[in-house]
C-alpha positions, -999 to 999 in steps of 0.1 A, spaced: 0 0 0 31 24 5 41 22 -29 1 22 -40 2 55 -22 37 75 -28 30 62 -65 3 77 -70 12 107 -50 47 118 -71 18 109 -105 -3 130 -99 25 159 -89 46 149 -121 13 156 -142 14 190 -124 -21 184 -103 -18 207 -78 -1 192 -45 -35 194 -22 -54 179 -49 -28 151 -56 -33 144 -15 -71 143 -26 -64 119 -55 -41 95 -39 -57 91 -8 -94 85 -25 -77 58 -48 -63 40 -18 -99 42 -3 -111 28 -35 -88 -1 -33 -94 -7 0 -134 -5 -7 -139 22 18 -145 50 -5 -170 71 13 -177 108 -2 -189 115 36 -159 103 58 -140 120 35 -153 156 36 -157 149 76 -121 143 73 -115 172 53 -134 197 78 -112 182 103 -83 192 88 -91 227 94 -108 226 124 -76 231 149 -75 259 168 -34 261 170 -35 263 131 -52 300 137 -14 307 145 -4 305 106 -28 332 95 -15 358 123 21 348 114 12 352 73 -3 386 84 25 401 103 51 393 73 30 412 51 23 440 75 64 440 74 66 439 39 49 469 35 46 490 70 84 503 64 100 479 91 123 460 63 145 490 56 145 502 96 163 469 102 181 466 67 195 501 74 204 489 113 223 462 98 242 484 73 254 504 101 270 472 116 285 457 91 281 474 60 316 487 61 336 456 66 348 435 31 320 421 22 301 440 40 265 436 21 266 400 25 268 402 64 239 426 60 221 403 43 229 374 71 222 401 97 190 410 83 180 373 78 184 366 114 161 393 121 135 392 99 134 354 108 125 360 144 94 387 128 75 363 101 81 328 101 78 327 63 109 321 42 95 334 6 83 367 25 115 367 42 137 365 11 110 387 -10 116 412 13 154 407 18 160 405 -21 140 436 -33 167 458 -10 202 438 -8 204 423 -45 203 452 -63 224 471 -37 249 443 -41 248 440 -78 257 477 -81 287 474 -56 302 447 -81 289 414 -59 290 386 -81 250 381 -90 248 346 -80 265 341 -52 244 377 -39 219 355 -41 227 321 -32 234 340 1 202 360 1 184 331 -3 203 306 18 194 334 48 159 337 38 151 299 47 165 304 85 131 319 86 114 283 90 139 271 116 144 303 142 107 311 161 80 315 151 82 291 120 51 283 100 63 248 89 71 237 128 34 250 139 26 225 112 50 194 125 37 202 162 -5 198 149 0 170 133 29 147 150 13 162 181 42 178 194 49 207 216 46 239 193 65 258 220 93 233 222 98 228 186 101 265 185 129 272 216 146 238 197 148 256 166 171 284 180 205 264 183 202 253 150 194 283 134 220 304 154 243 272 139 235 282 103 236 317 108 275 314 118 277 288 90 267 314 63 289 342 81 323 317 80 314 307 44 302 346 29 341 353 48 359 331 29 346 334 2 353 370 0 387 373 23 404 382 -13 382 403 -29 371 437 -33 347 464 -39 334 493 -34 333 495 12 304 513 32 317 541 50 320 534 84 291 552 104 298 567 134 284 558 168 263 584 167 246 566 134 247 537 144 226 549 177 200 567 155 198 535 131 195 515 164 167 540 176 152 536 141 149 501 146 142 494 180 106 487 179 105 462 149 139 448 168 117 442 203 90 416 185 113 385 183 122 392 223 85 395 227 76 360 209 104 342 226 103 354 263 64 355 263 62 314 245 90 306 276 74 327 302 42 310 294 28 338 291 12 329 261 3 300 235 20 298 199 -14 307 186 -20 337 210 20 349 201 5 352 164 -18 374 175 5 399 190 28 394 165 1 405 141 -13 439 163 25 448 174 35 446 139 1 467 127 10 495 155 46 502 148 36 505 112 12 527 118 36 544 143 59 552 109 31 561 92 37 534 65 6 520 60 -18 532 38 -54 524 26 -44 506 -6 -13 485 16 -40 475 39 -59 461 13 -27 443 0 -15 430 34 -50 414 38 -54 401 2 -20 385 0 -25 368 35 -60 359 24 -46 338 -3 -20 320 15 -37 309 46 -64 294 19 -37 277 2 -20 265 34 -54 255 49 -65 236 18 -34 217 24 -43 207 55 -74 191 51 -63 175 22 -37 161 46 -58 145 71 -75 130 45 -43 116 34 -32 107 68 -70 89 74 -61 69 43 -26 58 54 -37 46 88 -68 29 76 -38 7 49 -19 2 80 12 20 60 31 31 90 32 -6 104 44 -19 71 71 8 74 81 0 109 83 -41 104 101 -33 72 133 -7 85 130 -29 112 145 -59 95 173 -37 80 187 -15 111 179 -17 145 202 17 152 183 46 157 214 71 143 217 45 112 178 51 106 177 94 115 206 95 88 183 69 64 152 93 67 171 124 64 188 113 33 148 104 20 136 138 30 166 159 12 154 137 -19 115 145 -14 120 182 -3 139 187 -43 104 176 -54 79 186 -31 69 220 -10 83 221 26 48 225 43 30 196 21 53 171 30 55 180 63 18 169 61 22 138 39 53 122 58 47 128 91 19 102 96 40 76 79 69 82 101 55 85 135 52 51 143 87 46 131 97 73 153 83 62 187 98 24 179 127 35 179 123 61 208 134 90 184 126 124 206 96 136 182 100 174 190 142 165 184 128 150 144 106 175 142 133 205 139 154 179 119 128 173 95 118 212 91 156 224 85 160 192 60 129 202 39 142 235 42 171 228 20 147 213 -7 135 252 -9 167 267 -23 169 231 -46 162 229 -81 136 221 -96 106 231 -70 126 254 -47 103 279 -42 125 307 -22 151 300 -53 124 312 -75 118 344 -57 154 350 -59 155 346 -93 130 369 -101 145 394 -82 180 389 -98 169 381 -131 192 353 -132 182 318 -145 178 287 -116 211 271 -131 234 306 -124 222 305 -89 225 275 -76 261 277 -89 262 309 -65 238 286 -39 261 257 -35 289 263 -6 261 277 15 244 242 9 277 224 19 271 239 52 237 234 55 244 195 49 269 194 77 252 209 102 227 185 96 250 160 97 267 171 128 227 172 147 222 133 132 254 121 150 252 143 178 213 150 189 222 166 222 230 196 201 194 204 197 179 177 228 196 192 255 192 232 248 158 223 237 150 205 266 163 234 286 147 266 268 110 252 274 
């Protein structure tokens, strides 16, 4: 029945059906086989895909990257950045780490992320005499931290449906994306110890104050999220929610926001939270499907008889995820796998928050991949460069990406033990 069902699945995708109806497809036709095909369990299924209240998070999330986008806070913290860094060789491309970092902490969303990124630091870059690619590798590369720092859409996604601690998967995510952060800085260094261009002049601390004062509101929301989802304060859900209304009030504190913006920030998060949504209840539909077949079973008697290792299996699923996340959308297979692998998991006694941020950062790579990568396709429409040019410019920031993965396989306290301790 696994092969019935991924069969059918990567069919349907290769025949470009969109990914929730693919979900729709393959599920119904395992139903069929099965002779349980029942137009009513599966709309009650697909109602209950939606109808989970820590999924109201996503829309929040979605809404305060748009009010970001366009409420002036991107070039408050672009600017604090520049006054950093921008005069060091190289300078732009710690800007662009900078920036990353902090954005990441605001949205959750790497394509809004790296939009917003990209529409300031590429052409910037490309008029200092950056090489193009590479620009962008790097702007996208930063842009994808987004789903692994707090608060990430795609691990509000893991925690709903492996049943995970939201809150945990989110304080877990922070040592691994500080870890990539320093990755890309070590990387954009030596790559550009021997060249040169055009430097920033140095601000003085005086600048660098005002920028500082400039940015200081935008700057306080990440603190917010993490010390209030610690604190206890408040749920994952809730923190989207003041997310959203601190976001709206600075914006309208810099009197960025205007009538037709309003209407943008609203239609554009409209749209996504229906496509994310859809998703979702195609998902449990999916994962209705897969239990029913007894799929995760077969799986578990069947790596079973190969390895009994847990390490030997994490490095086994993580070399199957960078595969699937080159053809498939981070937040659909997060849907689609997760159900299959659970059972696997807790045989093993894998820490399911601990796979959880593995499987999130893994997919994440399959963003900036050819031929699906979504964030490499914002960056190439930024650049104007072809998919080919830029993963040429992508590739030594996705050597470091795979070892740090590598390095949390083989060595799981790196994210257990400060995850453990954060929440």
């Amino acid at each position: 029945m696994l092969w019935l069902f991924l069969g059918s699945l990567f069919l349907f995708l290769f025949l470009g059906v969109p990914v929730a109806l693919s979900m729709l497809l393959s599920a119904s036709f395992m139903l069929f086989q099965m002779d349980m095909f029942d137009t009513q369990l599966i709309t009650e299924n697909f109602v209950m895909g939606t109808n989970n209240f820590p999924l109201m998070a996503i829309p929040f999330f979605m809404l305060t990257g748009e009010i970001m986008k366009y409420g002036g806070i991107s070039e408050r913290i672009i600017n604090f950045a520049m006054s950093m860094v921008g005069h060091i060789k190289g300078g732009l491309g710690y800007v662009v780490i900078i920036s990353g970092l902090i954005f990441a902490g605001l949205s959750g969303s790497a394509v809004a992320d790296t939009a917003a990124l990209g529409a300031i630091l590429i052409p910037m870059m490309a008029a200092k005499k950056y090489d193009l690619a590479r620009s962008t590798g790097l702007t996208c590369a930063s842009g994808i931290i987004s789903v692994v720092i707090p608060p990430s859409i795609p691990m509000i996604i893991y925690g709903i449906t492996a049943g995970a601690s939201i809150t945990k998967l989110f304080m877990g995510g922070t040592v691994p994306g500080l870890l990539m952060i320093g990755g890309l800085w070590f990387v954009w260094k030596f790559l550009y110890r021997n060249h040169e261009q055009a430097l920033e002049p140095k601000q003085t601390k005086k600048q660098r104050w005002q920028s500082f004062k400039n940015a200081f509101w935008p700057l306080l929301l990440p603190v917010i999220i993490i010390v209030g989802l610690r604190g206890g304060i408040f749920t994952p859900t809730e923190a989207g929610v003041v997310a959203a209304i601190y976001a709206t009030i600075v914006s309208l504190m810099y009197k960025a926001l205007t009538w037709q913006s309003i209407q943008e920030v609203f239609l554009n998060t409209i749209k996504t939270t229906a496509m994310v949504m859809f998703v979702a209840a195609a998902a449990m539909i999916s994962a209705f499907a897969i239990t029913v077949a007894q799929i995760p079973m077969e799986l578990v008697e069947f790596i079973k008889s190969i390895t009994d290792n847990a390490t030997i299996l994490m490095l086994v699923i993580m070399i199957f995820l960078l595969l699937v996340g080159c053809v498939m959308d981070l937040i659909p297979a997060v849907l689609i796998f997760v159900p299959v692998l659970l059972p696997l998991l807790r045989a093993y006694h894998i820490d399911v928050a601990y796979f959880g941020i593995m499987m999130v950062i893994n997919l994440s790579i399959g963003l900036i991949t050819p031929p699906v990568g979504t964030v490499l396709y914002v960056g190439s429409g930024i650049s104007k460069l072809g998919i080919g040019k830029i993963s040429k410019g992508i590739y030594p920031f996705l050597l470091v990406y795979f070892a740090i993965l590598l390095l949390m396989v083989f060595f799981p306290n790196i994210v257990i033990v400060p995850m453990n301790w954060l929440s």
